[in-house]
N, C-alpha and C positions, 0 to 999 in steps of 0.2 A: 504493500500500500504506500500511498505515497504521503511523506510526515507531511504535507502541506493540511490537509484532510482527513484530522482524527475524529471531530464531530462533525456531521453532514446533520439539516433540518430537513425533512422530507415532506414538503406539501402540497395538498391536492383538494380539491373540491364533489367529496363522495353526488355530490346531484349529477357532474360532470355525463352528457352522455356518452355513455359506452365505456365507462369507467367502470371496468371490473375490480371490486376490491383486491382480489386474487394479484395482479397486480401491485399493488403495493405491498400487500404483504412479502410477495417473490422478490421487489427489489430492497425490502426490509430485510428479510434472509440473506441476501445476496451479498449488502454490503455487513452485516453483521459480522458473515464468516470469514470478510477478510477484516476482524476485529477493529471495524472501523464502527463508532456511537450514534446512535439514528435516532434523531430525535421526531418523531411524527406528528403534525398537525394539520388538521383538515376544519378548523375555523376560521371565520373570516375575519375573525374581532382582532383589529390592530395591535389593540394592547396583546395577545395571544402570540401572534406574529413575532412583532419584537422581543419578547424574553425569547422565542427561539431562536431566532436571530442572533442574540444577544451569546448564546453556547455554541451556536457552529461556526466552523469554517470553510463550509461551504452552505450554500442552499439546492435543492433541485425538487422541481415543481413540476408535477406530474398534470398532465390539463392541458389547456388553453393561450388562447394568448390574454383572456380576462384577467386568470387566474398569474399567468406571468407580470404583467402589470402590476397586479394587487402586490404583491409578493415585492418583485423588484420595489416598488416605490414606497414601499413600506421599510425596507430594508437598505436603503441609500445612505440616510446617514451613521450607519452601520460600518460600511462598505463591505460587506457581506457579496462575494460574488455569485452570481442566480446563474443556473442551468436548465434547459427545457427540455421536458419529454411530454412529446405533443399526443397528445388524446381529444383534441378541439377540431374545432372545423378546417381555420385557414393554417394556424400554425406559423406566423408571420416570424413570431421573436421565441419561439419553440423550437428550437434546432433537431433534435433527436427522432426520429419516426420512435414509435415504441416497439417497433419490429428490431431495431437497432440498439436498444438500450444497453443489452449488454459488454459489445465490443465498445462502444462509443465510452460506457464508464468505466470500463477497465483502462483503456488510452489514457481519460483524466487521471486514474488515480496513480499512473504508473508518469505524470506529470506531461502526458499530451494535452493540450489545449492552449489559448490563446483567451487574452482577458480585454475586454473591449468597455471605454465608457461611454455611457448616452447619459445625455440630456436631461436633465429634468427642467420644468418652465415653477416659480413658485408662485402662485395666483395669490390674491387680497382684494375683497370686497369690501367698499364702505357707504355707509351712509351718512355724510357729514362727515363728522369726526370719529364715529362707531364703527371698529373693525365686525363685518357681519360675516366673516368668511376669511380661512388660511387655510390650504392646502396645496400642493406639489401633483403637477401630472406627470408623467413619460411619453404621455402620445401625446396630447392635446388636451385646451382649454376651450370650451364653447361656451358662447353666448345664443339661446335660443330664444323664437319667439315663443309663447303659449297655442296651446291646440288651442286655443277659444279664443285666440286675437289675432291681427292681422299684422304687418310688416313692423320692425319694429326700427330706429332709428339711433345709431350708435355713433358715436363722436371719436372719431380714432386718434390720438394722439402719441407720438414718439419723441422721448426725450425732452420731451416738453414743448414739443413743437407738431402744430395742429398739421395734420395729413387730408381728412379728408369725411364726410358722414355718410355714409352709406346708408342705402334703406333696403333690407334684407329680410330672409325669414332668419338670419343666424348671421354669426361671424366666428371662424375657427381661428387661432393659434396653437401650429402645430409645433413641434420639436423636430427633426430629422428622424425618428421613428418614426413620429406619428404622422411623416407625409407619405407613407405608403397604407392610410387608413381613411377617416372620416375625409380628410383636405385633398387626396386621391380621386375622390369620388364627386367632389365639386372643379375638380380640374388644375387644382394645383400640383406642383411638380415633385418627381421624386428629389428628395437628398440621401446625398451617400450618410452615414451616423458617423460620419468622423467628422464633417462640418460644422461650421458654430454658425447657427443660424436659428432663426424661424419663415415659417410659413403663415400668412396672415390672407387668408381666402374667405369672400362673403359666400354666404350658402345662398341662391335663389335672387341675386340683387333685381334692385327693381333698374339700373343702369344696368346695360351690357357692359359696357366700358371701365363698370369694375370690376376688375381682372388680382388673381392672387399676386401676390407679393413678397419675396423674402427679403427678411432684416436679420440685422447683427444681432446675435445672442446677447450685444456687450450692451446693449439698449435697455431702455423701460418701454415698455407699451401701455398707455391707460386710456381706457375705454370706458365711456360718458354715456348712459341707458339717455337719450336726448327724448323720443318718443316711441310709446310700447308699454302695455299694463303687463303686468307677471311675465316677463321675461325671465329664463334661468341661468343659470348660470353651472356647468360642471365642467366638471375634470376625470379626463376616461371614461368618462360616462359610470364614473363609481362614486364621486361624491357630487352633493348637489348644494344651489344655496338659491332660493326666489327672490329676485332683482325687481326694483320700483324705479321710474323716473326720478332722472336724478341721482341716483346710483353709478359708482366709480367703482372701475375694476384697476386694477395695479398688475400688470404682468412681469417678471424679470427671468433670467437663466435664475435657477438654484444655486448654493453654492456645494451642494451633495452631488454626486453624479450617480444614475447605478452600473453596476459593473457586471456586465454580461460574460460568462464563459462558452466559450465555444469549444465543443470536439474538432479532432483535427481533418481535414477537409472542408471544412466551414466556408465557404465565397457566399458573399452578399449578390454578388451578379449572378449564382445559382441558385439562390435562392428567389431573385426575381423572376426568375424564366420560369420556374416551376408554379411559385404562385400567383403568378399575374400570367401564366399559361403565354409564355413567351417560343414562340415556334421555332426550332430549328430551321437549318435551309434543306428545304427537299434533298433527297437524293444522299445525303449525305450523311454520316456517324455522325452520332450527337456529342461536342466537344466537351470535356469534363472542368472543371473550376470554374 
């Protein structure tokens, strides 16, 4: 085994579908008998999280990419490095198929892999002078409008210097993760996750002409609720906070980062072709990394 990794946390989310406990117990055995400490949890309560966190060194999250999310951003100011074994749908930031679990953890523990940081964006809501809201995303930060109200109006401002109001159903900032997700899907662009940026794309603008945009990580972004009744306001779409006119959002980089480990063979451009179902060229063997 390898001394880096005498406690591993192992977490997983039993609702997960297709999540056979059988599974966890087998990779509970597995690293038992190479007398390595397995600390198991499958709640979602933060405070839960961190004391596990708090004993391992490592983590590996059995699931999703919700579940990787939750996990990683919980575990950032930690530095706690997360590992994925994908039992989810897309598997974006889950590396490991679960058909591959076992060669892929034996590499880590014999010290193959490669440590990677991302981003975190750290959000602040206020009302006035009343903090209504503090939490950290990985993917992205959204401003929505309400199912029972119409376009809502947002005051974008950077560094303290006015940009621009859009009138949207939403406005996203993303991290360089999270632009292969929600800001993907509105048309904004991929970032490789070693860049220092964001991605700042309206969802639905009532302008065509507003077009997504990236900024320096090294920036402030705050965002002015201008016109719009119950807008909300999340991050991952795991925590939430009900925004009123008038309402000031605060966005900056974290100063945590989380720290992702990869099995060896791991390419980011492999992993796009496969999930965004990127086509080889006819005719041809399918190129590796």
């Amino acid at each position: 085994m390898s001394a880096s990794f005498k406690t591993i946390a192992l977490f997983s989310r039993p609702q997960t579908d297709g999540l056979d406990g059988r599974i966890l117990d087998e990779i509970d055995a597995w690293l038992s008998q190479r007398g390595i400490q397995v600390i198991t949890q499958t709640s979602r309560s933060v405070r839960l999280i961190q004391a596990a966190g708090h004993r391992a060194d490592l983590a590996l999250v059995v699931g999703g990419d919700g579940t990787m999310l939750g996990v990683a951003r919980t575990l950032a100011p930690l530095h706690v490095p997360v590992v994925g074994i994908n039992r989810g749908r897309l598997g974006f930031i889950t590396d490991i198929p679960l058909t591959d679990w076992q060669s892929a953890l034996t590499a880590i523990l014999d010290g193959q892999y490669a440590i990677e940081e991302r981003t975190l964006i750290e959000a602040q809501a206020w009302r006035g002078e009343r903090q209504l809201f503090n939490a950290r995303a990985l993917n992205d930060v959204v401003i929505s409008r309400s199912s029972r109200a119409g376009m809502i109006e947002i005051e974008v401002s950077v560094d303290g210097l006015y940009m621009y109001s859009p009138r949207a159903d939403g406005l996203i900032v993303a991290t360089p993760t999270g632009s292969t997700a929600y800001a993907l899907s509105v048309g904004g662009p991929l970032m490789h996750p070693s860049l220092r940026g964001f991605v700042l794309a309206p969802v639905a603008p009532q302008s065509l002409s507003n077009r997504p945009i990236l900024l320096p990580d090294s920036c402030t972004v705050e965002l002015t609720i201008h016109h719009g009744r119950h807008a909300r306001l999340n991050c991952d779409m795991q925590t939430f906070s009900e925004l009123e006119e008038g309402d000031r959002v605060t966005l900056r980089r974290s100063r945590d980062a989380s720290r992702f480990l990869h099995p060896p063979g791991y390419s980011y451009y492999a992993t796009l072709r496969s999930k965004l179902n990127w086509h080889e060229i006819p005719g041809l063997e399918p190129r590796r990394g």
